[in-house]
C-alpha positions in Angstrom: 58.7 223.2 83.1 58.5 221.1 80.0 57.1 217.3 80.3 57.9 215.9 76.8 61.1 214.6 76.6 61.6 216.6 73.3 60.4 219.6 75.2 63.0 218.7 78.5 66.1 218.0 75.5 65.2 221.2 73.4 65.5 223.4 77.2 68.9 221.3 77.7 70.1 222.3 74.2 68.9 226.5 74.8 70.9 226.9 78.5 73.7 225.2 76.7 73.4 227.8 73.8 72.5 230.4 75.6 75.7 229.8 77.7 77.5 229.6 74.4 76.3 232.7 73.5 77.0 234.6 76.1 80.7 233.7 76.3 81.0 234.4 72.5 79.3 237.9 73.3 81.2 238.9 76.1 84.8 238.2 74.1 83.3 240.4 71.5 82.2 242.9 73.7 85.7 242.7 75.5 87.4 243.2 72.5 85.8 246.4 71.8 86.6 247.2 75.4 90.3 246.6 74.4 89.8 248.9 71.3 88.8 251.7 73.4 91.1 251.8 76.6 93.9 252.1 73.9 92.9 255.0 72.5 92.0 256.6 76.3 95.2 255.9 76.9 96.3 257.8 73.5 98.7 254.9 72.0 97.7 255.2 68.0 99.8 251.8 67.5 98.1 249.4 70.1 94.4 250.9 69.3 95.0 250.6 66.1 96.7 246.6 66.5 93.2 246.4 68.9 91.1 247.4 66.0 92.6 244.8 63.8 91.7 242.0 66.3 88.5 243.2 67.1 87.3 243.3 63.5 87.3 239.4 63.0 85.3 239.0 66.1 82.6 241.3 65.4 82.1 240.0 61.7 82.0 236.2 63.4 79.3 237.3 65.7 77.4 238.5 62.8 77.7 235.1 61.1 76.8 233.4 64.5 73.7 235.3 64.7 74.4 236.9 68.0 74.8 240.7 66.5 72.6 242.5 63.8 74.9 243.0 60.5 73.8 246.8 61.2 75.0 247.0 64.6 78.7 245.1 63.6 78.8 248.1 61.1 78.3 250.8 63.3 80.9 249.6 66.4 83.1 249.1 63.4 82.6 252.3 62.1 82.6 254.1 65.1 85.5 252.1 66.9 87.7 253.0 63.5 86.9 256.5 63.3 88.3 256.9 66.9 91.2 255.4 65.9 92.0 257.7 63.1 90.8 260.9 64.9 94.0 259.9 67.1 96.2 261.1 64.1 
């Protein structure tokens, strides 16, 4: 455990960040779950509304720091090309 008190403030500030984090990762990752049960469930018009609202979300996590740019691109990539091979 840390004994400085700049050591004991900087492990308060990473739980509370790492909390952060986690929630902002887990709407991301929830919106991409939202992307995919609508085009399971074959409705081209709500997975296609659910890739509009996912977008925004993924690109925010990129600038947060929580995603590689890389990776943002490929769920976006593949999440849209789902969407379109529902045509």
């Amino acid at each position: 455990m840390a004994n400085s008190a700049s050591a004991k403030k900087r492990a308060r500030q990473a739980s509370k960040r790492r909390l952060h984090n986690q929630a902002l990762r887990s709407r991301m990752r929830t919106y991409i779950k939202g992307v995919l049960a609508a085009v399971e469930s074959g409705d081209k018009a709500a997975a296609a509304t659910a890739y509009q609202q996912a977008v925004p979300f993924i690109d925010s996590a990129v600038n947060k720091g929580l995603i590689h740019k890389n990776k943002a691109s490929r769920s976006k990539s593949r999440l849209n090309a789902r969407v379109k091979a529902m045509a």
